[in-house]
C-alpha positions, 0 to 999 in steps of 0.5 A, a space after each residue: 495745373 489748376 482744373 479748367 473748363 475747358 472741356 469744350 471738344 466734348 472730353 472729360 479730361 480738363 487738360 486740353 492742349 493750350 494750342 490753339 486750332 490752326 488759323 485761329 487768331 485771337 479777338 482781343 479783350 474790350 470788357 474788363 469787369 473789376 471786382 473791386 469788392 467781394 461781399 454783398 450787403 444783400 443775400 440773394 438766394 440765386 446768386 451765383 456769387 455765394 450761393 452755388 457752387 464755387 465758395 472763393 469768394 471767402 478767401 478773397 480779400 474784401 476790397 481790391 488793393 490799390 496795388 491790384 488797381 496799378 497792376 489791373 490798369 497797367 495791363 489793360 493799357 498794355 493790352 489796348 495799345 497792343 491791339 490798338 484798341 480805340 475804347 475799352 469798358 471797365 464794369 465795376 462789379 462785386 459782390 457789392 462794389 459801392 461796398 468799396 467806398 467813394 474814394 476807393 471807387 475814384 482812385 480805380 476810375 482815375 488809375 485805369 483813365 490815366 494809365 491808358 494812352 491818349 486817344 483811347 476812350 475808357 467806358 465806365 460802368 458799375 453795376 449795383 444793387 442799390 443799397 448804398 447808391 446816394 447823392 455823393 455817390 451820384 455826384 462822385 459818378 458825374 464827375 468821373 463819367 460812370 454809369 450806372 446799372 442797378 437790378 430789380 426783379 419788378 414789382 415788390 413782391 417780385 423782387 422781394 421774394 429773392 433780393 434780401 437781406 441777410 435778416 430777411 427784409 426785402 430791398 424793393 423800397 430801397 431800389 426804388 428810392 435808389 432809381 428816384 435819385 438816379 432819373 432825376 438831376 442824373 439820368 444821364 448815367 442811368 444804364 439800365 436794369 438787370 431783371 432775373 426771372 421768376 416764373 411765379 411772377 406774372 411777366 406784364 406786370 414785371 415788365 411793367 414794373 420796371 417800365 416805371 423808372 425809364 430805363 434806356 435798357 433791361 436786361 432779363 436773365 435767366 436764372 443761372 442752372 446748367 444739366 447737374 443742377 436745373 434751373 427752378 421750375 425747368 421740367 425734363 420732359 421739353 416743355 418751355 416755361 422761360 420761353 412761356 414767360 418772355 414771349 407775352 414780354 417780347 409781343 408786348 414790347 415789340 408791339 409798343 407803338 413807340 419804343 419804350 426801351 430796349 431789352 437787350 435779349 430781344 434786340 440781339 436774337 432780331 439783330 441776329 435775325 436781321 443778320 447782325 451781331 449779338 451785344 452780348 453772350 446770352 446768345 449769337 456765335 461773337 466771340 467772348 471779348 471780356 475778362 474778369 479780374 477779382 479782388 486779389 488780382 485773379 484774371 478769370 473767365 466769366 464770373 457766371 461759370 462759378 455756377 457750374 462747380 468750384 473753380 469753374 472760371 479759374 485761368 491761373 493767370 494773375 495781374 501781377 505777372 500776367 499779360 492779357 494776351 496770354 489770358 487769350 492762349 488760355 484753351 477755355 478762353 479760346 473756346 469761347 472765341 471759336 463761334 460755331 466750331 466749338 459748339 456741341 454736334 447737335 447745335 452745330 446742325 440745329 437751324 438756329 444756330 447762328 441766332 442761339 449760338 448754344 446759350 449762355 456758356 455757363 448753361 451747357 454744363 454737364 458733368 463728364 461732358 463738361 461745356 460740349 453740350 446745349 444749352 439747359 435752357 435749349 427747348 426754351 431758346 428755339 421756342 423763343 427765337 423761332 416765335 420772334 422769327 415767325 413775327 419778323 417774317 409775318 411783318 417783313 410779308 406785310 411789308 411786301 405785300 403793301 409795296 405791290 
C-alpha cells in the first residue's frame, strides 16, 4: 500500500484503517481540477509543483492523453449522476495548462460537457499564468464558456522577484499585456487573481497593484510551509508577520466605500463570522468536496500537500479503474470532511475554531505527527480573524446604538 496522509488521529503510522468513523456519511466531490499539462513555462521559486518536496511531476507525462480526458469524464458524469449533483466545476491546471494547446483544451472542455447528463451544468475554469493566454485563446474560451484566473504577485518588482523564467527575466510586463486582453472585449470571463504574498512587498501598493485590472475576485495565498520547512520570514517565537501584512490590506478593503472586489479570505472569515460557510480551504470547518486528476490519469488529494514530502497527496486510485466514490473511502480524504472531529486537541478548544478551521491542511504538517497538528500559520490566523471580529463587533455596536 502506497504511504498516505493520512495521519489525521495524531498517529505516526500512514496506514489508518479505511473505515470510516461511525455515522459518517460522504460529501460528494463538485470541484475536479484536471492537470492537463505538467511543465510550467515559468520558474517560480515558491512553487509547490517543482520546487519543493515532491519531484513527480518528472515522471508524468507532459500533456494529459485523450484517453485520460474520456476516463476523467466518464467518471465525473458517474460521479454527478450518482449523486445527483446539479452542477460541477472542472479547473483546468498545471503546470502551465495553455502549455496544452487549443485543440487540446476544446476537446477536454467538449468531452466532460458531452459526457455529462442533460441538466447538469459544467462550470469551467482555467487558471494561468499568462504567458501564452491570446486573443485565439480568448476566442477559444468564449465559445466553450471558460473563465479565466490569472496570478500576479502586484506591481513589478513584487512580482517579478519570484515569477521567472527559467533564464531569470521577470513576467510582470507579460501578465500585464495578458490582463489588457482579458478586461477588454472579455471580461466576462475574467475570474479573478491569485496573489502569493511577500512580506518584502508593501501590502497597499500590491493591493493596489492588482487593484488596476478590476478583478471580480483576489485570491492572496500564503506562501506554502508547514512545521519541518517554515515558511520565509516566519520566526518561532509567536510574532505575526502574515497577519501584519493582510490587516492593513483587510482595513483598506473593508473600509472602501464601495466595494472594490472581492478577497476571498477576507469574505470567508466574515461570512464564517456571520455564521456562514467558507468558499474555500484556506479556512472554516466545509467539508473537502474537490479532487485532483493528473495528467497520467492519477486521482489525488489536493495538489498543495506535494508541499509537505513526497507523495504526500497520492490516494492510489486511477481514473482508469477507479470510481469517485471510492476516492471518498479513502481515510485521508475522509479527514478532510470530518470538520472539527478531525482537528489537532488544541484546535478542537480554541475559540476560533469554527472561523479558522485549522488552516489550510497542507500547513499543519509535522513529521511524526503527521496532518494532527495547527496550522504553521496559526499565531498569524487568530491575529487576523480575532482583528477582523473586533471590527465586525465595533460596527455591528454602532449599528445598535444608532437604532436607540
Amino acid at each position: 500500500m502506497a504511504r498516505t496522509n493520512a495521519t489525521w488521529l495524531g498517529k505516526a503510522d500512514p496506514e489508518v484503517s479505511a473505515h470510516p468513523p461511525t455515522g459518517w456519511q460522504p460529501w460528494p466531490l463538485c470541484q475536479f481540477i484536471l492537470k492537463v499539462h505538467s511543465r510550467c513555462d515559468l520558474r517560480c521559486d515558491y512553487c509547490y509543483v517543482y520546487e519543493m518536496s515532491d519531484q513527480s511531476w518528472k515522471s508524468r507525462p507532459r500533456r494529459i492523453s485523450k484517453t485520460v480526458v474520456a476516463d476523467t469524464a466518464a467518471r465525473i458524469a458517474e460521479h454527478a449522476h450518482t449523486h445527483r449533483i446539479p452542477a460541477v466545476h472542472v479547473i483546468l491546471h498545471g503546470g502551465e495548462p495553455l502549455l496544452a494547446g487549443a485543440d487540446h483544451i476544446a476537446h477536454t472542455v467538449r468531452a466532460i460537457r458531452q459526457a455529462l447528463d442533460p441538466g447538469i451544468r459544467l462550470d469551467v475554469s482555467l487558471q494561468s499564468n499568462g504567458m501564452r493566454l491570446d486573443e485565439d485563446f480568448l476566442r477559444l474560451f468564449d465559445e466553450l464558456g471558460v473563465r479565466v484566473g490569472l496570478s500576479l504577485d502586484g506591481d513589478a518588482e513584487g512580482h517579478d522577484r519570484h515569477r521567472r523564467r527559467g533564464d531569470g527575466r521577470g513576467s510582470h510586463a507579460d501578465v500585464v499585456a495578458a490582463l489588457d486582453l482579458l478586461t477588454g472585449r472579455y471580461r466576462h470571463l475574467y475570474g479573478g487573481l491569485l496573489c502569493t504574498v511577500d512580506l518584502r512587498n508593501d501590502p497597499i501598493r500590491t493591493y493596489e497593484a492588482l487593484l488596476e485590472s478590476g478583478p471580480p475576485r483576489i485570491d492572496f495565498l500564503l506562501p506554502h510551509g508547514n512545521w519541518e520547512e517554515p515558511p520565509p520570514g516566519l520566526p518561532a517565537d509567536g510574532a505575526t508577520p502574515y497577519a501584519d501584512w493582510l490587516i492593513p490590506v483587510f482595513d483598506r478593503w473593508y473600509a472602501a466605500p464601495r466595494r472594490e472586489t472581492e478577497v476571498r479570505l477576507f469574505a470567508d472569515i466574515l461570512r464564517l463570522l456571520l455564521g456562514g460557510r467558507s468558499s474555500g480551504e484556506a479556512v472554516g470547518l466545509s467539508p473537502a468536496r474537490m479532487v485532483v486528476v493528473e495528467t497520467d490519469g492519477t486521482i489525488e488529494q489536493s495538489d498543495t500537500l506535494k508541499s509537505a514530502y513526497p507523495g504526500a497527496p497520492v490516494t492510489g486510485f486511477h481514473v482508469s479503474r477507479d470510481s469517485f466514490d471510492a476516492v471518498l473511502r479513502h481515510p485521508a480524504v475522509m479527514a478532510r470532511q470530518l470538520g472539527r472531529d478531525a482537528l489537532a486537541g488544541e484546535c478542537q478548544s480554541c475559540p476560533i475554531v469554527r472561523v479558522c478551521g485549522g488552516g489550510l491542511y497542507a500547513h499543519r504538517y509535522r513529521p511524526g505527527s503527521g496532518f494532527g497538528n495547527p496550522s504553521v500559520y496559526c499565531h498569524d490566523l487568530f491575529r487576523l480573524i480575532t482583528h477582523i471580529r473586533g471590527v465586525v463587533e465595533r460596527d455591528v455596536a454602532a449599528l445598535l446604538e444608532g437604532r436607540r
